[in-house]
C-alpha positions as a Markdown table, in Angstrom:
| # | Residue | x | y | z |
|---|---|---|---|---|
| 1 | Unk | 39.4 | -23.2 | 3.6 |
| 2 | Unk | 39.5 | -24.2 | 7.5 |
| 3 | Unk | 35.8 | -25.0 | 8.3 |
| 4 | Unk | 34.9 | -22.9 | 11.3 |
| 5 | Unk | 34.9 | -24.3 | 14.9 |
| 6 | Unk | 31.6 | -25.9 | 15.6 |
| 7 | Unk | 28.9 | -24.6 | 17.8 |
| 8 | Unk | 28.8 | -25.6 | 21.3 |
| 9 | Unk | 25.2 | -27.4 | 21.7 |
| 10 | Unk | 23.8 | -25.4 | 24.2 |
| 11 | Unk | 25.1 | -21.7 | 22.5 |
| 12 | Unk | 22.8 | -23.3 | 19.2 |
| 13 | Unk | 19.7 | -23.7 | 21.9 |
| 14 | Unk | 19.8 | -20.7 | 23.4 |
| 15 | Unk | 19.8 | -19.2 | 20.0 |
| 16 | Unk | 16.8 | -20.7 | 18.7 |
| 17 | Unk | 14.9 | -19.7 | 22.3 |
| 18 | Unk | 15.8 | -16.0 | 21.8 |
| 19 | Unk | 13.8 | -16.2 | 18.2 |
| 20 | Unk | 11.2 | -13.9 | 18.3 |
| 21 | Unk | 8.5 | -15.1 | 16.5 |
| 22 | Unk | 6.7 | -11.7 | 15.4 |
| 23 | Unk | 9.5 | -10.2 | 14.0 |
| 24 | Unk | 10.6 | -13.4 | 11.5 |
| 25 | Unk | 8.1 | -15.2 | 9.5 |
| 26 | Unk | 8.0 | -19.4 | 9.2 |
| 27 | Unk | 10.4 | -19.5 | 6.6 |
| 28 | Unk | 13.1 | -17.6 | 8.5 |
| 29 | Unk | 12.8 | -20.3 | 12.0 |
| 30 | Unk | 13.3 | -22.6 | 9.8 |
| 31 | Unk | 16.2 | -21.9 | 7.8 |
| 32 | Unk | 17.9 | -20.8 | 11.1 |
| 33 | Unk | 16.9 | -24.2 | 12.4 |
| 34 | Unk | 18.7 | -25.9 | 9.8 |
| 35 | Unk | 21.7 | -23.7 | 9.2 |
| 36 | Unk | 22.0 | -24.5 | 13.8 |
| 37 | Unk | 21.9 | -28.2 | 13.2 |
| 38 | Unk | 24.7 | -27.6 | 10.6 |
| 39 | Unk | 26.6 | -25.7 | 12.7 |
| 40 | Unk | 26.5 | -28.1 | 16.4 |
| 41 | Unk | 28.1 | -30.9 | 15.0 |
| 42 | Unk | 32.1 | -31.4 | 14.7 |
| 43 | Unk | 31.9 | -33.1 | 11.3 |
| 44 | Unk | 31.0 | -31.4 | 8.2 |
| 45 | Unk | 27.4 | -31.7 | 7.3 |
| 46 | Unk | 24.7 | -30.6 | 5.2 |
| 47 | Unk | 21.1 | -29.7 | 6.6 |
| 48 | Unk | 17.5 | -29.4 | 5.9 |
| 49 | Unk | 13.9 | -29.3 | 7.5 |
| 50 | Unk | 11.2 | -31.5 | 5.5 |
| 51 | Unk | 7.9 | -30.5 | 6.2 |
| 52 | Unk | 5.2 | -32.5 | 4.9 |
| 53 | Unk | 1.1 | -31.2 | 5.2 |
| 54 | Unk | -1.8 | -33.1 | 3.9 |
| 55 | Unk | 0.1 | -36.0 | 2.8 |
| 56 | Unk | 2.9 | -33.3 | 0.3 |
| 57 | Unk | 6.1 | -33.1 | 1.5 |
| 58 | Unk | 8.6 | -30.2 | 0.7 |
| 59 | Unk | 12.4 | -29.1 | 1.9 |
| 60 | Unk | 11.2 | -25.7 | 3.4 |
| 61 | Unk | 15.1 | -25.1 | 4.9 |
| 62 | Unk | 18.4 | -26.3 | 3.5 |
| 63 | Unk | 21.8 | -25.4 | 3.5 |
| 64 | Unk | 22.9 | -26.2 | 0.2 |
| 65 | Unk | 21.4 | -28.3 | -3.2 |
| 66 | Unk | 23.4 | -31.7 | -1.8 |
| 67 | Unk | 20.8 | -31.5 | 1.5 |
| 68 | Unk | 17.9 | -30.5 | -0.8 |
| 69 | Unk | 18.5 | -32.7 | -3.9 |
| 70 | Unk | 18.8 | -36.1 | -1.2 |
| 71 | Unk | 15.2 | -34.7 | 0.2 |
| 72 | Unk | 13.7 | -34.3 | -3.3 |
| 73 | Unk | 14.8 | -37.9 | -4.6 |
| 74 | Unk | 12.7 | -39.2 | -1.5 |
| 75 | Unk | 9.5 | -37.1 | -2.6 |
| 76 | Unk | 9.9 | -38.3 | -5.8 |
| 77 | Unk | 9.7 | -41.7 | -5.4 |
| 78 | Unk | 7.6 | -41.7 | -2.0 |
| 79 | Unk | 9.8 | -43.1 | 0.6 |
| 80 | Unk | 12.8 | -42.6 | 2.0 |
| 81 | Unk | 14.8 | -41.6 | 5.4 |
| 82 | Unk | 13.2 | -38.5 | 6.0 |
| 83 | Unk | 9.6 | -39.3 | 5.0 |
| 84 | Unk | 9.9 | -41.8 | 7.4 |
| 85 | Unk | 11.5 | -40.0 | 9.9 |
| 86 | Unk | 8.7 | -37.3 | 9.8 |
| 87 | Unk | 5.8 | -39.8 | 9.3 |
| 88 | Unk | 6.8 | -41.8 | 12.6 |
| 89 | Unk | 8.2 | -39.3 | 14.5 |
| 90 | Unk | 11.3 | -41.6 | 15.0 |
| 91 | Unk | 15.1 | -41.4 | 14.6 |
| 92 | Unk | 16.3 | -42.9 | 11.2 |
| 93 | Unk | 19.8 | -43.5 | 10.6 |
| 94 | Unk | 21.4 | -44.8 | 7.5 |
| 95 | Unk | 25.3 | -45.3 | 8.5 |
| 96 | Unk | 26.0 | -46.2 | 5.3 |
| 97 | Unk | 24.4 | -45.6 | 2.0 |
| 98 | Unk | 26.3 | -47.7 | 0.0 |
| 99 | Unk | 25.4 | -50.7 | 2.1 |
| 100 | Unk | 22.0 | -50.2 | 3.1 |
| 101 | Unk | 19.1 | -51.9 | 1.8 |
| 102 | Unk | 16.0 | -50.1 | 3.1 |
| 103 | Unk | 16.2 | -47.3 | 0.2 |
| 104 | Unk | 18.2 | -48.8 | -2.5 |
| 105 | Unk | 17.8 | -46.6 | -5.2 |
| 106 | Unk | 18.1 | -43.9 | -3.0 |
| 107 | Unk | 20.9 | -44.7 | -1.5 |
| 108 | Unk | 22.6 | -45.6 | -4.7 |
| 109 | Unk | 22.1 | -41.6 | -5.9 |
| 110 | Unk | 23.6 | -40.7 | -2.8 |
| 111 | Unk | 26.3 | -42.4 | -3.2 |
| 112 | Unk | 27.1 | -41.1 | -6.7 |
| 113 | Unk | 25.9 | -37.6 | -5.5 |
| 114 | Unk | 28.7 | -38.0 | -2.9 |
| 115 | Unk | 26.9 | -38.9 | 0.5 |
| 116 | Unk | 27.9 | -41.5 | 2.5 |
| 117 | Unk | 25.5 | -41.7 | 6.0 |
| 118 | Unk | 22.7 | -39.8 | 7.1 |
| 119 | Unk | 20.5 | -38.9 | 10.0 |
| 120 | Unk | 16.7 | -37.7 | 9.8 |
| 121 | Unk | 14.7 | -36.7 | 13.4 |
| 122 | Unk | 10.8 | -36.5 | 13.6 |
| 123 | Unk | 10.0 | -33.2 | 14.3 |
| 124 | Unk | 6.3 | -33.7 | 15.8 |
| 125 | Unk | 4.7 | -29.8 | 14.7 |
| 126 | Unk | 1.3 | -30.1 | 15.0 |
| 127 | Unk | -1.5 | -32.9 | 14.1 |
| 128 | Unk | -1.7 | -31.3 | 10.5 |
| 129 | Unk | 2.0 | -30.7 | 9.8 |
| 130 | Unk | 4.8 | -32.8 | 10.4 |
| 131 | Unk | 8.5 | -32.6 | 10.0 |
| 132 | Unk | 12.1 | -33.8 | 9.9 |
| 133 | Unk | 15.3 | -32.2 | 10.5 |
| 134 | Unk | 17.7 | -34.2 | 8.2 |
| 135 | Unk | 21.7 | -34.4 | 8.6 |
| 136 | Unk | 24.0 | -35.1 | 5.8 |
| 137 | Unk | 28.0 | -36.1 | 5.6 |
| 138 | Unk | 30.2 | -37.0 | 2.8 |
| 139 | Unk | 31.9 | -39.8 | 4.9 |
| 140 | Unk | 30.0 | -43.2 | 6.0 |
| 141 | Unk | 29.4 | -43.6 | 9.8 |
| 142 | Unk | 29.6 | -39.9 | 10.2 |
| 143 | Unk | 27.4 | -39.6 | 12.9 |
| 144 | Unk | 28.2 | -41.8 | 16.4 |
| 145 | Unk | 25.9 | -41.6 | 19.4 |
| 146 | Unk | 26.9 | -38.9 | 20.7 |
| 147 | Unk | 26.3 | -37.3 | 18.0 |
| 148 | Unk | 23.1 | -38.4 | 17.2 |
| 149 | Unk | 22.0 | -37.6 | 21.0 |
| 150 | Unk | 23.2 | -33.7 | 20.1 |
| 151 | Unk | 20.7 | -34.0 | 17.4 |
| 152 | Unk | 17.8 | -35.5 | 19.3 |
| 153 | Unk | 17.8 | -33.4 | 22.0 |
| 154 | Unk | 18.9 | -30.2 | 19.3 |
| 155 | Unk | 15.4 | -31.5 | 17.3 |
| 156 | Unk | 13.4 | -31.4 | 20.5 |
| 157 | Unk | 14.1 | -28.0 | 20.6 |
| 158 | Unk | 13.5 | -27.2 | 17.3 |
| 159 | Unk | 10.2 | -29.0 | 17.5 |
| 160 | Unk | 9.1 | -26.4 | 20.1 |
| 161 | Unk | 10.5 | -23.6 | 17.8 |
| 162 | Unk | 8.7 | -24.7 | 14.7 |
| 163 | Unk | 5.2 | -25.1 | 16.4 |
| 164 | Unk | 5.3 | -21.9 | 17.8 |
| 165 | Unk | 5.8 | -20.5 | 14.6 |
| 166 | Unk | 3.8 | -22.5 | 12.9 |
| 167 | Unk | 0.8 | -21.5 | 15.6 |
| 168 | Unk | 1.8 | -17.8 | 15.2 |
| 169 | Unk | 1.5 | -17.9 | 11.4 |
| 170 | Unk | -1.8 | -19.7 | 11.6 |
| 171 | Unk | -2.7 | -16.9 | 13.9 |
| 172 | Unk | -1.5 | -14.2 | 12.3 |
| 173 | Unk | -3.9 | -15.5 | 8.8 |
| 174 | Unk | -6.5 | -16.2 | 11.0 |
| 175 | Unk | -5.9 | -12.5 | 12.4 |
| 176 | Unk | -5.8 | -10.9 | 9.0 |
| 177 | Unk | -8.7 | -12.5 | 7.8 |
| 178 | Unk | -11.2 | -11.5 | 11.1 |
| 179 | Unk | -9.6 | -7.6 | 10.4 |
| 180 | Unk | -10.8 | -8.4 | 6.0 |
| 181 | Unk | -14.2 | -10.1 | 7.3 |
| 182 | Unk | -15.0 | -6.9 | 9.6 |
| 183 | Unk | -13.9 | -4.5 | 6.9 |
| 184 | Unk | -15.9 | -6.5 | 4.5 |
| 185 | Unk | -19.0 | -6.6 | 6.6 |
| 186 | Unk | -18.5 | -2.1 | 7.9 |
| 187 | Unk | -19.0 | -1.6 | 4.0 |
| 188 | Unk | -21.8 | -3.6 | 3.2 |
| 189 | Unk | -23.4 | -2.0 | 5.8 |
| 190 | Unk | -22.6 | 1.0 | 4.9 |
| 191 | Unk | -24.2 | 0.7 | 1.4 |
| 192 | Unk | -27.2 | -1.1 | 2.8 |
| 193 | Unk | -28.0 | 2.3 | 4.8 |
| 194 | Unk | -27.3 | 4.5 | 1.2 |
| 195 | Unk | -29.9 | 2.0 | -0.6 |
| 196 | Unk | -32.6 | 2.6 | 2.6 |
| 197 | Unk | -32.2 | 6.3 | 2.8 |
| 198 | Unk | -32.3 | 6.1 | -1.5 |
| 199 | Unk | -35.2 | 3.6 | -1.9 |
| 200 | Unk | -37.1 | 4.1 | 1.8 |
| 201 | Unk | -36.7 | -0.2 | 2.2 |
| 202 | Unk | -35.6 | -2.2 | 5.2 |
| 203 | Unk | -31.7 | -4.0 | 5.7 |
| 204 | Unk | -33.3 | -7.0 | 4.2 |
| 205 | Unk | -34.6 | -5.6 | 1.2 |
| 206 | Unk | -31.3 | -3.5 | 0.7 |
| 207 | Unk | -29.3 | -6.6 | 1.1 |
| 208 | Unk | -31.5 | -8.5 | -1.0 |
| 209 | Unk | -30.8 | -5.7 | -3.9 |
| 210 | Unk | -26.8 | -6.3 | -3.2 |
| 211 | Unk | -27.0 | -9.8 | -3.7 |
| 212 | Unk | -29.1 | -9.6 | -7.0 |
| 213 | Unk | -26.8 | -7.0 | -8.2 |
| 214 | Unk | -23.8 | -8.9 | -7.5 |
| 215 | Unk | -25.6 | -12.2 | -9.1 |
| 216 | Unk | -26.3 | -10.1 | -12.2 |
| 217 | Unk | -22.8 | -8.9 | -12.7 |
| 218 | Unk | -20.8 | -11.8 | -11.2 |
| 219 | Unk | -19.5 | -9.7 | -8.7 |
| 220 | Unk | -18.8 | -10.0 | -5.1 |
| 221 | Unk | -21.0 | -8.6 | -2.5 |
| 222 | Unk | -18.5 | -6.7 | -0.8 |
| 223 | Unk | -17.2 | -5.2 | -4.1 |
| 224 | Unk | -20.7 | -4.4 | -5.4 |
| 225 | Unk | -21.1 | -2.5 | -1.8 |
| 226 | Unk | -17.8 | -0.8 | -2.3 |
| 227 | Unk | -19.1 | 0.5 | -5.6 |
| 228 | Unk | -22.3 | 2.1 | -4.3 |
| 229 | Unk | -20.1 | 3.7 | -1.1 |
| 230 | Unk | -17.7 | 4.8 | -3.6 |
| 231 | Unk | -20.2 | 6.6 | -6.0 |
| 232 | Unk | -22.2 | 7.9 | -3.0 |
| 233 | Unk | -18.8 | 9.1 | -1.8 |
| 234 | Unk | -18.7 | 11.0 | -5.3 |
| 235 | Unk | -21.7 | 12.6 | -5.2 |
| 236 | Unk | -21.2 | 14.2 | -2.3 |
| 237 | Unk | -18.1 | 16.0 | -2.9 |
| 238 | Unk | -19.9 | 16.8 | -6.0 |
């Protein structure tokens, strides 16, 4: 099969500007950011984004099991070109895995698995994530400078893409859980004013009866006030 014309560098960056961030969720920016960097070189190549959070790293994007399987046999032994890459923030090129020493064992899997150079770029997301976008060919020296400049400045770009999203997502949870908090707190006020109308007490002595009811039957607060709403509800359709 004739492997499609590559994508012209600045056609690939335009694309990832036009991604609109509410309407696709993390995952989605960044399997378009790796199936992109596939796509903007003229040699065939495999892709993936490593994304790596509280010290864990995890392929969150690949284009097929070659790209994920290289970044997996880097988790599992705790170093490797893309853990690097992502740690430092720096370019890390292997031209050619059967000759390079840095990763040995890694590179000898490669090798068998049919890889013969690599390229990972630092992909600086935020202070509490941090990333690589990580390049894969079946042929050794695979990626010249020119090549590898495509991919810097094509990473830049992507950086930018995968912080917004990643500062959408984290605002969108942070959004869900103000709207859960404020629905949370409208009931158990709601109940507090059934148990001072029912018992003639004040808020703090109604709250004080939620809390002991919801120590008693190891329930939550909120769920022990949506109980009493709920029967009071009852009642009065009663």
């Amino acid at each position: 099969m004739t492997r499609p014309l590559p994508t012209d560098p600045a056609d690939a960056f335009a694309e990832l500007g036009r991604i609109k961030l509410g309407e696709v969720g993390l995952d989605d920016v960044l399997q378009r950011v790796a199936e992109l960097a596939k796509r903007v070189l003229p040699t065939p190549v495999e892709a993936s984004v490593t994304l790596v959070r509280g010290g864990t790293a995890h392929t969150a994007a690949f284009t097929n099991d070659l790209a994920r399987d290289m970044d997996e046999r880097q988790y599992a032994q705790g170093r490797g070109p893309c853990l690097d890459a992502a740690t430092s923030g720096d370019v890390m090129s292997v031209p050619d895995l059967a000759v390079d020493d840095r990763w040995p064992d890694w590179g000898e899997r490669g090798c068998k698995a049919g890889v013969g150079s690599s390229v990972s770029i630092g992909l600086p997301v935020q202070e509490a994530v941090v990333g690589a976008l990580n390049v894969y060919a079946r042929t050794p020296h695979a990626f010249d400078d020119d090549s590898v400049s495509v991919l810097e400045t094509f990473a830049a770009y992507a950086a930018v893409a995968l912080a917004n999203a990643q500062l959408y997502d984290s605002t969108a949870t942070l959004a869900r859980q103000m709207q859960e908090a404020m629905a949370n707190r409208a009931v158990i006020e709601q109940a507090k004013g059934i148990l001072m109308a029912e018992r003639r007490c004040s808020p703090a002595e109604a709250f004080a009866v939620l809390a002991k009811v919801s120590q008693d039957s190891n329930r939550k607060v909120r769920d022990v006030a949506q109980a009493l709403v709920d029967r009071a509800a009852r009642k009065s359709r009663a």
